[in-house]
C-alpha positions as CSV (number, residue, x, y, z in Angstrom):
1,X,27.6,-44.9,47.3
2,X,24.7,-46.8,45.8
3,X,22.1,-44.5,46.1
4,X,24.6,-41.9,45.2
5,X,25.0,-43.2,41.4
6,X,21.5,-44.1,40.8
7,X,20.8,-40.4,41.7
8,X,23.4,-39.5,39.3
9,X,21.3,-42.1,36.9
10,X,18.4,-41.0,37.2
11,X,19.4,-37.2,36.4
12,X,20.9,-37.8,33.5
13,X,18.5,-40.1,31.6
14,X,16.0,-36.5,32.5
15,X,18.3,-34.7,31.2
16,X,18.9,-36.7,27.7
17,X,14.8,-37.4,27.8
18,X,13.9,-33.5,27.9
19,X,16.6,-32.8,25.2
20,X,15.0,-35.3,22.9
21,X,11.7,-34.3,23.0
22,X,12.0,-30.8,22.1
23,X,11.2,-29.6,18.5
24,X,14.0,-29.1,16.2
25,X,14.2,-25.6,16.1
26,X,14.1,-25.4,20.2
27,X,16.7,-27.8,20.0
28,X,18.7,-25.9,17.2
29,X,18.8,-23.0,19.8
30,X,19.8,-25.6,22.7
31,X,22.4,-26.8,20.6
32,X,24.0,-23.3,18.5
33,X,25.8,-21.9,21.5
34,X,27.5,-25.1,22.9
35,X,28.2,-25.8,18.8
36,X,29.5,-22.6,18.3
37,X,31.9,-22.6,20.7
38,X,33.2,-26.0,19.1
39,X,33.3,-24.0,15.9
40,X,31.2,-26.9,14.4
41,X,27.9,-25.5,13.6
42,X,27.0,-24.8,10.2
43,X,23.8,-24.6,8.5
44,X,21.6,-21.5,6.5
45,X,20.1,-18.9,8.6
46,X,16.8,-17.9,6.7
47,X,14.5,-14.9,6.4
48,X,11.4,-16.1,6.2
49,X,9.1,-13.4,7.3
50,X,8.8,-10.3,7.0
51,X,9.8,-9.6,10.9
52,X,13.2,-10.6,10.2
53,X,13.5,-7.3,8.1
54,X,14.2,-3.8,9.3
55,X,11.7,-0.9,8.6
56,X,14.0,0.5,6.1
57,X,14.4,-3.2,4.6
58,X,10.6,-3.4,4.1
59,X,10.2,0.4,2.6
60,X,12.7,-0.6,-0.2
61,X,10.9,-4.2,-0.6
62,X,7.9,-2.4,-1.1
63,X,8.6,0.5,-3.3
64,X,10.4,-1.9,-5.5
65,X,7.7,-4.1,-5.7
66,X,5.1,-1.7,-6.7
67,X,8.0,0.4,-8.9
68,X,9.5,-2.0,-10.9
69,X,6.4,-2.3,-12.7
70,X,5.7,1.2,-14.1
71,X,9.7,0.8,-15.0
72,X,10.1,0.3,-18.7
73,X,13.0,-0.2,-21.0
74,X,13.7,1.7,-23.9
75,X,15.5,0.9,-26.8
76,X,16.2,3.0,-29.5
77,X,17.5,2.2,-33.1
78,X,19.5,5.0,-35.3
79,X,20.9,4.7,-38.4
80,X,25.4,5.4,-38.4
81,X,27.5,5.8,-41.1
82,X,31.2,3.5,-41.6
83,X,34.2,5.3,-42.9
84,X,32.9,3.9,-46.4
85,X,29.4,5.6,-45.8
86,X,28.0,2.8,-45.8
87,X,24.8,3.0,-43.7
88,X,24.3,0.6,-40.6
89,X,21.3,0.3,-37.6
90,X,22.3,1.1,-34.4
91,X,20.8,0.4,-30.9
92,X,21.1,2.5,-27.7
93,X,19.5,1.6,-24.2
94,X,18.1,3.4,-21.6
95,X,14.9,3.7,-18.9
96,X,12.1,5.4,-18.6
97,X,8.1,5.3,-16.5
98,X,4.8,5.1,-17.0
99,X,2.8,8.0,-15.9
100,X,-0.8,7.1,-16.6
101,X,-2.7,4.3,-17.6
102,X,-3.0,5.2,-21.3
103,X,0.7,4.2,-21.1
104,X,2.4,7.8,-21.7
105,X,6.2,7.5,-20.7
106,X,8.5,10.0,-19.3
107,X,12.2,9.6,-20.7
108,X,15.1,11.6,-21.3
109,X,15.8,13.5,-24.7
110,X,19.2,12.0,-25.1
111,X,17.6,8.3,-25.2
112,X,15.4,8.8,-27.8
113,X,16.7,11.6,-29.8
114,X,17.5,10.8,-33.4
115,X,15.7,7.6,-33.1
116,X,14.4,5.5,-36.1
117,X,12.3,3.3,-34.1
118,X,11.7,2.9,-30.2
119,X,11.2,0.0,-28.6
120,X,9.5,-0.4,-24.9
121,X,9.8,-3.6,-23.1
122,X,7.9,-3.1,-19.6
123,X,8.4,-5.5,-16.7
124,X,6.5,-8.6,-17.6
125,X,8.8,-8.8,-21.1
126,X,5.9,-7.3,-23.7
127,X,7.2,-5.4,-26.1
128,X,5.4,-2.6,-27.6
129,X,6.7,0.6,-30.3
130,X,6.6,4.1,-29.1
131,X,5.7,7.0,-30.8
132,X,7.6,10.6,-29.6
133,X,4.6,12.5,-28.4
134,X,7.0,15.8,-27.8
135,X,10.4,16.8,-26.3
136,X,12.3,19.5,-24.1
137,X,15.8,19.2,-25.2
138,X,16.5,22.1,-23.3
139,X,15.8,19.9,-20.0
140,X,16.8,16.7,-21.7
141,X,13.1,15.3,-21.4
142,X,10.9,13.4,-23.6
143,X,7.0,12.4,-23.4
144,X,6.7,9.2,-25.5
145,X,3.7,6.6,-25.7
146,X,2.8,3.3,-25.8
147,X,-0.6,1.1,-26.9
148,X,-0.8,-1.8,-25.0
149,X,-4.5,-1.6,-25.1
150,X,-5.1,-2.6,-21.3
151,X,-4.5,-0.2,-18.5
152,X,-1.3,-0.3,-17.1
153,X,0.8,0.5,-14.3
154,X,1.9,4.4,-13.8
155,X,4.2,5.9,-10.8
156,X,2.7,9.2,-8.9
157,X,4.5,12.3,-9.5
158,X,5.5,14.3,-6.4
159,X,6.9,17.3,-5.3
160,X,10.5,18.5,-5.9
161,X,10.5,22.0,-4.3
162,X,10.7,20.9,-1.4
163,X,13.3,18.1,-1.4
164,X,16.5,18.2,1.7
165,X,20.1,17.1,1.5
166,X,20.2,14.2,3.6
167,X,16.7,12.3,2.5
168,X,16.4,9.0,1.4
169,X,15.8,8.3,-2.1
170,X,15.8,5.2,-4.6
171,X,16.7,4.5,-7.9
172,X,14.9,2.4,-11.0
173,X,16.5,1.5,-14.5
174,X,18.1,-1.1,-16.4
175,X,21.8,-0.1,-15.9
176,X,24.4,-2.3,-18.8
177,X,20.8,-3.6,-20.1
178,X,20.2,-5.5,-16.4
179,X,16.4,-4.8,-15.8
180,X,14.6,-3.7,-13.0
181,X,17.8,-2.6,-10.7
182,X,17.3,-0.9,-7.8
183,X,19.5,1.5,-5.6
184,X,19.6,3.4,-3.1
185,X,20.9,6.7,-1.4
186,X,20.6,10.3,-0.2
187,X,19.9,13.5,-1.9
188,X,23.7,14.6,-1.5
189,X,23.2,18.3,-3.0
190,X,20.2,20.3,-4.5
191,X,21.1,23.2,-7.4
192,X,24.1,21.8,-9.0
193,X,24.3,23.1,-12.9
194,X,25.9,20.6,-15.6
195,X,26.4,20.6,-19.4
196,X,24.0,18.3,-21.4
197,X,24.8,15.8,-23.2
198,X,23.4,18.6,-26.5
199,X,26.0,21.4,-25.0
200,X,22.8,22.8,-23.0
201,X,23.2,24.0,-19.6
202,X,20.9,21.9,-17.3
203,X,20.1,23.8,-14.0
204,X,19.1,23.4,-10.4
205,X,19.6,19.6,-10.7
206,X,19.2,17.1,-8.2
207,X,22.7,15.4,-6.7
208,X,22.9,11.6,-5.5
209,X,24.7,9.0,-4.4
210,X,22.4,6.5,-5.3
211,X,24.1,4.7,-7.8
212,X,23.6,5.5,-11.5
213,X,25.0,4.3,-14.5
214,X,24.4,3.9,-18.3
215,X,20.9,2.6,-19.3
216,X,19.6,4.6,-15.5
217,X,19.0,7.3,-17.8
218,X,14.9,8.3,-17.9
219,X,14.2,6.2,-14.9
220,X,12.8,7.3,-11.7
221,X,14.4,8.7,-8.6
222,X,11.9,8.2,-5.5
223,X,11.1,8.9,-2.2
224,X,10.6,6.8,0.8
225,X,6.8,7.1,0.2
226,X,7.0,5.7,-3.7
227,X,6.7,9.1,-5.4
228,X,8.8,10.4,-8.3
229,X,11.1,13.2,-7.4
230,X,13.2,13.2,-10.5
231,X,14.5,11.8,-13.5
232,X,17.8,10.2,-13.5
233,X,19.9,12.0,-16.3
234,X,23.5,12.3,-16.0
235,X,26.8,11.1,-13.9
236,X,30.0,11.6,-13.0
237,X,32.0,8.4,-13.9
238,X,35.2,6.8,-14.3
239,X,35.9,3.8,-16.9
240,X,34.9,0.7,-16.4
241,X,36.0,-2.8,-17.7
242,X,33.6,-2.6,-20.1
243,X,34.7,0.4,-21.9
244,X,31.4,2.7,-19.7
245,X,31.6,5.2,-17.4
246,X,30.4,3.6,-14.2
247,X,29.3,5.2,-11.4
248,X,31.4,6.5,-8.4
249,X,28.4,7.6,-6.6
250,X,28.0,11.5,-8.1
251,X,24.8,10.9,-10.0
252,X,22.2,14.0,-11.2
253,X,18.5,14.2,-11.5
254,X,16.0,16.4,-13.1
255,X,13.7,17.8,-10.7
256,X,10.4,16.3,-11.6
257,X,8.3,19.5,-11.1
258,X,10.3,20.5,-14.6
259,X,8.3,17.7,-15.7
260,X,5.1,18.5,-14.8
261,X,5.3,21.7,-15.9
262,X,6.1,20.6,-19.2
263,X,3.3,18.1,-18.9
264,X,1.0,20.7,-18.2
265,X,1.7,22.7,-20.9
266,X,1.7,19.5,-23.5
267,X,-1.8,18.9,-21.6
268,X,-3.0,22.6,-22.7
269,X,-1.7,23.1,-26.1
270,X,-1.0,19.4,-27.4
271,X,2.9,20.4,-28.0
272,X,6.0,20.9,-26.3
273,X,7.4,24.4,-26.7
274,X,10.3,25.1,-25.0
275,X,11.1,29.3,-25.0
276,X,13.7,31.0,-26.7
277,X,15.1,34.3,-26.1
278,X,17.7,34.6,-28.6
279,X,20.9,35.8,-27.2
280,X,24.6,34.4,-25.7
281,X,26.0,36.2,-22.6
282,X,28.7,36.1,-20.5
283,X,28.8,37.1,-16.2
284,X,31.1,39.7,-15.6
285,X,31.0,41.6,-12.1
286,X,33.3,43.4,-9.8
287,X,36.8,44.5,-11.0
288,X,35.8,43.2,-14.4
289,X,32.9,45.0,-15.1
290,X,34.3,48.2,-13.1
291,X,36.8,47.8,-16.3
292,X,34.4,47.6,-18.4
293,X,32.8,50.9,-17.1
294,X,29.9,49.0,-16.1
295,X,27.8,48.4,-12.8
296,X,30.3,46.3,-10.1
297,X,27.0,44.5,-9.0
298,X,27.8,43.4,-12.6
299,X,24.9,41.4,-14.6
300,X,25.1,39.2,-18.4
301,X,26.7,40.9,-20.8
302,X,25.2,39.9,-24.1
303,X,27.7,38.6,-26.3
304,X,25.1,38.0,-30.0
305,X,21.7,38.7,-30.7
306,X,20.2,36.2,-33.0
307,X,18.6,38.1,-35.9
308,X,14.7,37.7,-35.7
309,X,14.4,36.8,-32.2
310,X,12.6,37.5,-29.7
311,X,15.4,39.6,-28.0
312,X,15.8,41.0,-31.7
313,X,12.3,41.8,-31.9
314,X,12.6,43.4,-28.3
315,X,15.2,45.9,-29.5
316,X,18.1,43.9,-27.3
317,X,21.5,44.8,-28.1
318,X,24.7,43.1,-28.6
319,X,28.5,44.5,-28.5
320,X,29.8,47.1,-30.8
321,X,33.3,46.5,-30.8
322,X,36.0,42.9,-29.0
323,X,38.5,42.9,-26.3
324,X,40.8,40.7,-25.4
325,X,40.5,39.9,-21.9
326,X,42.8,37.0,-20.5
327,X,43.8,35.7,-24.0
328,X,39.5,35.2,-24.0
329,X,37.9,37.6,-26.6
330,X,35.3,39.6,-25.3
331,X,32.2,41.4,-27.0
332,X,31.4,44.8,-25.3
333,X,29.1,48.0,-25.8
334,X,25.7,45.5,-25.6
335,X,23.4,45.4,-23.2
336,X,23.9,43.7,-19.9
337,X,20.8,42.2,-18.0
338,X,21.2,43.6,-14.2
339,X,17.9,41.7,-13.1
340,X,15.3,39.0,-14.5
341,X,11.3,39.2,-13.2
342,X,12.6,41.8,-10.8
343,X,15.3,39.1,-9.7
344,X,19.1,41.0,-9.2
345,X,21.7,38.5,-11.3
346,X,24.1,36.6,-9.0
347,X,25.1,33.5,-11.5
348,X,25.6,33.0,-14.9
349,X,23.1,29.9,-14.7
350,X,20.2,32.9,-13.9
351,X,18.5,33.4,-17.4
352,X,18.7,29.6,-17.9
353,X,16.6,29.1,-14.8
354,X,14.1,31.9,-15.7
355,X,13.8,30.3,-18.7
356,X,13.4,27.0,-17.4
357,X,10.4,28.3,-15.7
358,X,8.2,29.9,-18.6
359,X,7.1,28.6,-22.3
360,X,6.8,29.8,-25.6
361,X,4.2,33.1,-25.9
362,X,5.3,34.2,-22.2
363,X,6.7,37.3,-21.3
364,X,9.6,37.8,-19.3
365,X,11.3,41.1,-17.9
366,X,14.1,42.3,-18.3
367,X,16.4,44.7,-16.7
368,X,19.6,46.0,-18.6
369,X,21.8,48.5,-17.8
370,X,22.4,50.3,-21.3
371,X,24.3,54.1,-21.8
372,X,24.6,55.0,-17.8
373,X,20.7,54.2,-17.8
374,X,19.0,51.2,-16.3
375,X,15.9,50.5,-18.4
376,X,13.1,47.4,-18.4
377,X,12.2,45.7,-21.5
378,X,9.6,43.6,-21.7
379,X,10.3,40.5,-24.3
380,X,7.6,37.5,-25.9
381,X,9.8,35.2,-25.6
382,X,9.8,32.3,-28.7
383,X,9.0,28.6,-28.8
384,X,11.6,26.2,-29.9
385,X,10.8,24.1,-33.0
386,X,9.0,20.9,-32.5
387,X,11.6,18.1,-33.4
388,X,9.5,14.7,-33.4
């Protein structure tokens, strides 16, 4: 019996003096499970490495990181009216990026258009004016710049033709004036067509989910690798508490090779000129346009040629006489466009998005269906004028 408890003894002063002697942390793990189980533990559980993050943790870390600081704020000041005409200064918000080290910015149109004076606050708090180097307010984008007279941080600009539904992507901005927010999503849909905030159509836009709100608007959308893929622009939103549209996760970008190519011609020529054909149409096809005595294939009906235009100049024609067609009037006898560049027209979106690829002084084709004939015209188009 003796020998018995001084065995006992014996193993239990081991056992107390191995306990003791571990580190803390070893005997933090000893201790969590049986603690657990009491429901007594508490204490922080820390991240303190960068092991303790998953691969897709550490891509957003990093793209942030290096993101954030091409990111700028914009703020823009115009000049309203009261009901007594009496003339107050006005401030709007929104984001944009830096795109070289000379500190050219890529915005939207809507963020600095009408603008008395811009402001750009970049991501160490420096403020600096901007100057409106050129817009596209047919694509809702603006070049602006910046002299900060050191070389600053730009973001690479990648490829958009080639983007799939289902990829990740991130977004930069100063949503409700909070700077340097990130989020993150998928490409939900590639294509979609919206109205612009001036009434223009924007087309072949870039769908998200990441979330987007007011103040997103002219910051980067990214990929995985860092690059910019688009230009945050517009979303679908419901009210918020602060009297906003908020985002419910239906958020549009413009494809950044848009961008470029204005870029490229702003790089050429030292301006912006966006194209202008000169006419409104309307889609009709099948049982409408059999109606109409036209082709079922259909096409755009042009609905007014602007005098002096380059459709004017072209010899294009517009309707001789109105219909009513579903309490909608209608104008008919003008020429309908069958094809673009040798492209058949399926949507009503398709001269926008052959304009959308081509500037002032280019030509584009045209084929219209015009007195039982189908015949090619061959237009210069126009350039928009230069609103700085």
């Amino acid at each position: 019996m003796r020998s018995r408890t001084l065995l006992l003894t014996v193993i239990l002063l081991a056992g107390f003096y191995y306990v003791i002697s571990q580190p803390a942390s070893s005997l933090s793990r000893l201790l969590r499970p049986f603690a657990s189980a009491a429901g007594s533990w508490s204490g922080p559980v820390t991240a303190n490495s960068a092991s303790n993050y998953t691969a897709d943790e550490e891509n957003n870390i990093e793209i942030y990181k290096t993101a954030r600081l091409a990111t700028v704020n914009i703020t823009s000041t115009v000049l309203r009216e009261t009901w007594f005409f009496q003339v107050y200064p006005s401030q709007g918000t929104g984001s944009g990026f830096i795109i070289n080290e000379q500190g050219e910015i890529i915005t939207n149109n809507h963020v600095v258009s009408g603008s008395r004076e811009l402001m750009v606050t970049l991501s160490d708090h420096k403020k600096y004016k901007a100057v409106i180097k050129g817009i596209d307010a047919a694509n809702d984008l603006a070049l602006i710049k910046i002299d900060a007279n050191r070389k600053l941080p730009y973001l690479h600009l990648g490829d958009s033709d080639n983007l799939q539904v289902g990829q990740k992507v991130l977004a930069i901005g100063n949503p409700f004036a909070l700077e340097g927010t990130l989020t993150t999503g998928v490409v939900s849909s590639l294509g979609r067509s919206l109205q612009g905030e001036n009434g223009n159509p924007l087309e072949d836009m870039i769908q998200t989910d990441a979330a987007i709100n007011p103040g997103n608007s002219g910051g980067p959308l990214l990929d995985s690798h860092g690059n910019v893929i688009g230009i945050n622009t517009a979303i679908y939103g419901s009210q918020t508490n602060m009297g906003e549209a908020g985002s419910i996760g239906i958020g549009f970008a413009m494809p950044v090779n848009r961008a470029k190519a204005t870029l490229d011609e702003y790089r050429r020529t030292g301006r912006i000129s966006p194209p202008v054909l000169g006419v409104q149409v309307v889609l009709v096809q099948g049982d409408l346009a059999e109606d109409l005595k036209l082709p079922a294939e259909g096409g755009l009906l042009i609905q007014r040629v602007e005098p002096d235009s380059a459709a004017d100049q072209a010899g294009l024609r517009g309707p001789t006489q109105r219909v009513i067609v579903g309490n909608y009037p209608l104008g008919i006898g003008g020429d309908l466009i069958v094809a673009i560049d040798g492209e058949p027209v399926a949507k009503a979106e398709a001269l926008q998005r052959a304009l959308n690829r081509k500037h002032g002084g280019d030509l584009i084709e045209l084929t219209i269906y015009r007195g039982n004939r189908t015949m090619r015209v061959k237009v210069t188009l126009g350039s928009a004028p230069q609103r700085l």
